[in-house]
TORKOL-4160 file (C-alpha; in steps of 0.2 Angstrom, whole numbers, padded with zeros to 4 digits, m for minus):
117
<pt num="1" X="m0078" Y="m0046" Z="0034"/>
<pt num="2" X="m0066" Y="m0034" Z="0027"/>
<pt num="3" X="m0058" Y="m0019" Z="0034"/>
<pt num="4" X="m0047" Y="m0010" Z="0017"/>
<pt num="5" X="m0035" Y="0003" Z="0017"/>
<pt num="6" X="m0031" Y="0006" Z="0000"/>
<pt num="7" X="m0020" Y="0019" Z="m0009"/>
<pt num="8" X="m0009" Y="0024" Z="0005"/>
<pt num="9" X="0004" Y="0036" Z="m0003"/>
<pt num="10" X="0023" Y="0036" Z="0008"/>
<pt num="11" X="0038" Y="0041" Z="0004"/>
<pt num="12" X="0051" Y="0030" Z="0007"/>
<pt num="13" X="0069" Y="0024" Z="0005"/>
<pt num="14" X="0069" Y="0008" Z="0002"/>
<pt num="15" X="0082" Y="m0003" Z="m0011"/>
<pt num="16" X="0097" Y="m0014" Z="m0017"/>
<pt num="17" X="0106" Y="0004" Z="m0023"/>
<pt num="18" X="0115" Y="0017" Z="m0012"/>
<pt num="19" X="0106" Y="0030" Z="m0023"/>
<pt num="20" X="0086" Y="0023" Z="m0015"/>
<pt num="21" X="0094" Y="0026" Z="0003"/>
<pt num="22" X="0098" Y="0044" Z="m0004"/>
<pt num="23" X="0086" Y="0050" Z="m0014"/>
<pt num="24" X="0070" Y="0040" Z="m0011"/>
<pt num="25" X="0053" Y="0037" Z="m0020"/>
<pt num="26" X="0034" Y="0035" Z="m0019"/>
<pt num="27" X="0028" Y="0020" Z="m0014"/>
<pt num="28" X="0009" Y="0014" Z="m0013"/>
<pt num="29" X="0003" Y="0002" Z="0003"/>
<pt num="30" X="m0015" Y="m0007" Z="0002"/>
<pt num="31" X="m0020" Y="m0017" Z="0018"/>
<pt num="32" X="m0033" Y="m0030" Z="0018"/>
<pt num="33" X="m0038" Y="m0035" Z="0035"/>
<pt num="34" X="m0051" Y="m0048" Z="0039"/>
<pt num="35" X="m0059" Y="m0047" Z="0056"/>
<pt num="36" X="m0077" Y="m0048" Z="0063"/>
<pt num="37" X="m0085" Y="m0030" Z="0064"/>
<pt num="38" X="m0102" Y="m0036" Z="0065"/>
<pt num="39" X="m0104" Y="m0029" Z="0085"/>
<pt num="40" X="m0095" Y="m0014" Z="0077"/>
<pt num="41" X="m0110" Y="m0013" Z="0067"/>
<pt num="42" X="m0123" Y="m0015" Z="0077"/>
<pt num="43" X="m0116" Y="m0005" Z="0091"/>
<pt num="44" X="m0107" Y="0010" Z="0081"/>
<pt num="45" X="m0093" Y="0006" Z="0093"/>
<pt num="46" X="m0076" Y="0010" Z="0087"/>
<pt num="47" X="m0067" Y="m0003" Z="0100"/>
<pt num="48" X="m0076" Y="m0018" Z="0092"/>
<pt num="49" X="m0067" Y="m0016" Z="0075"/>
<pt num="50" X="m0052" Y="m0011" Z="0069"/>
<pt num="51" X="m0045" Y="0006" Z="0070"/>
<pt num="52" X="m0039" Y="0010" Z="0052"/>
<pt num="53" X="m0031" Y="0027" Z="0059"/>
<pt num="54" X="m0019" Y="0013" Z="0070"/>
<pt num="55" X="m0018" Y="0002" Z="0054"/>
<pt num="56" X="m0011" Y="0018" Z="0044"/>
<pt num="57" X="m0001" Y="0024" Z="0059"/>
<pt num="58" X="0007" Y="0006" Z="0058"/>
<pt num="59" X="0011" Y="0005" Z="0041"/>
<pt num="60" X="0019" Y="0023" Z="0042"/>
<pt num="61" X="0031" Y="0019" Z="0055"/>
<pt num="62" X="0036" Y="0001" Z="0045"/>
<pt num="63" X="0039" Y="0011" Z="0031"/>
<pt num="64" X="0050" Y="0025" Z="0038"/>
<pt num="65" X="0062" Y="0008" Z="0042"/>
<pt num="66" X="0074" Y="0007" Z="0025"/>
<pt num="67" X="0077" Y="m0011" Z="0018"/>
<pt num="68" X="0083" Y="m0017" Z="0004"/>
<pt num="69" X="0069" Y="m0027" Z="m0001"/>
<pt num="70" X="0051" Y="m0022" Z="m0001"/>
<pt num="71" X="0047" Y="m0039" Z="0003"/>
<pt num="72" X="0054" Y="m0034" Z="0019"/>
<pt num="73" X="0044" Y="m0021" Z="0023"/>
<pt num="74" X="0029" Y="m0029" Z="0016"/>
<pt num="75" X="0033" Y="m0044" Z="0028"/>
<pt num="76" X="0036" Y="m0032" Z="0043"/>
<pt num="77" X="0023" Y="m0021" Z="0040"/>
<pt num="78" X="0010" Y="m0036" Z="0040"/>
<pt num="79" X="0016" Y="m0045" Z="0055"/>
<pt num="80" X="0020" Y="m0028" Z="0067"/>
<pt num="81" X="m0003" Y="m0026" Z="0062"/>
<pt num="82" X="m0007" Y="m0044" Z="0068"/>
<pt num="83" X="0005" Y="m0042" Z="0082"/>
<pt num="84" X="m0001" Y="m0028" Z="0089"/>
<pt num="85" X="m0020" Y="m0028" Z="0084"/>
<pt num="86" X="m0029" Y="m0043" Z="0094"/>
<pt num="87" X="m0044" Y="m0042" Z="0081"/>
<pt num="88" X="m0034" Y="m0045" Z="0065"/>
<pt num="89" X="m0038" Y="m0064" Z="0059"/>
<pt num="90" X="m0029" Y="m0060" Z="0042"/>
<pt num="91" X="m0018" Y="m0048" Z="0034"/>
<pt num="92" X="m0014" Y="m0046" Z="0017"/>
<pt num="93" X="m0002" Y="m0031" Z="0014"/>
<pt num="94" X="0003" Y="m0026" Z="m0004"/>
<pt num="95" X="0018" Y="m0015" Z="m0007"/>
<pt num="96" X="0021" Y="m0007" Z="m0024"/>
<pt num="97" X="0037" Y="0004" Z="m0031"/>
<pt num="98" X="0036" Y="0017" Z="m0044"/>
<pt num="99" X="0050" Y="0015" Z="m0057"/>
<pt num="100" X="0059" Y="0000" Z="m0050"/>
<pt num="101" X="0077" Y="0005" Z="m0056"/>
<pt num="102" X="0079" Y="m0012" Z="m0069"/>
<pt num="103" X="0088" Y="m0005" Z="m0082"/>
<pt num="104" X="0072" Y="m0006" Z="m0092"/>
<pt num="105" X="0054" Y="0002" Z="m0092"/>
<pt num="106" X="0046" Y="m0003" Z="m0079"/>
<pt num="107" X="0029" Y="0008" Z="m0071"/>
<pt num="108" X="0034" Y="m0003" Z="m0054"/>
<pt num="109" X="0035" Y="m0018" Z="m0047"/>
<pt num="110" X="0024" Y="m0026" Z="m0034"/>
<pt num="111" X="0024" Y="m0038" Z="m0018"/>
<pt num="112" X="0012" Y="m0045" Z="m0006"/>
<pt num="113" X="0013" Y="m0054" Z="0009"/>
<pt num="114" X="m0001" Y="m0063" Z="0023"/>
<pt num="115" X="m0003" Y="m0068" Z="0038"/>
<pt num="116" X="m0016" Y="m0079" Z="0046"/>
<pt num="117" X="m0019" Y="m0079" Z="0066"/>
């Protein structure tokens, strides 16, 4: 069973270039969580699933955190949501950035990272 958070728009000042720390961009976070929700379901209990208001909450703070590297923050952001929600069995986190400065067009560039408990 999976609980998605998809689409979540932050602004953020992560990259390689002293201009990203300054200026900033848009960046897009979508959060798959694997965990079992069926007591959830049956109970309409919000303590037997995962809070996606926490999840959100999580990946706000780890964003607000510059790196250079969004596989970083991807890695950070993934590990800080299995550390500090029991229910998580597996998180996938994928982090995209508009307009990756290359030198080049580019509409952005993409990582993701998982963990497994």
């Amino acid at each position: 069973m999976q609980v998605t958070l998809e689409n979540i728009q932050l602004y953020a000042y992560h990259g390689c270039l002293e201009e990203e720390g300054l200026i900033g961009q848009n960046y897009r976070v979508d959060v798959y969580i694997t965990t079992d929700y069926s007591e959830a379901a049956k109970t309409d209990d919000l303590t037997k699933t995962v809070d996606y208001t926490q999840v959100y909450q999580i990946v706000k703070r780890e964003m607000a955190v510059r790196s250079k590297l969004i596989e970083h923050v991807a890695r950070r952001i993934c590990e800080a949501l299995v550390g500090e929600i029991s229910r998580i069995e597996k998180c996938e986190v994928k982090l995209t950035k508009y307009n990756p400065p290359v030198n080049g067009m580019v509409g952005n560039a993409t990582v993701t990272w998982q963990v497994i408990r």
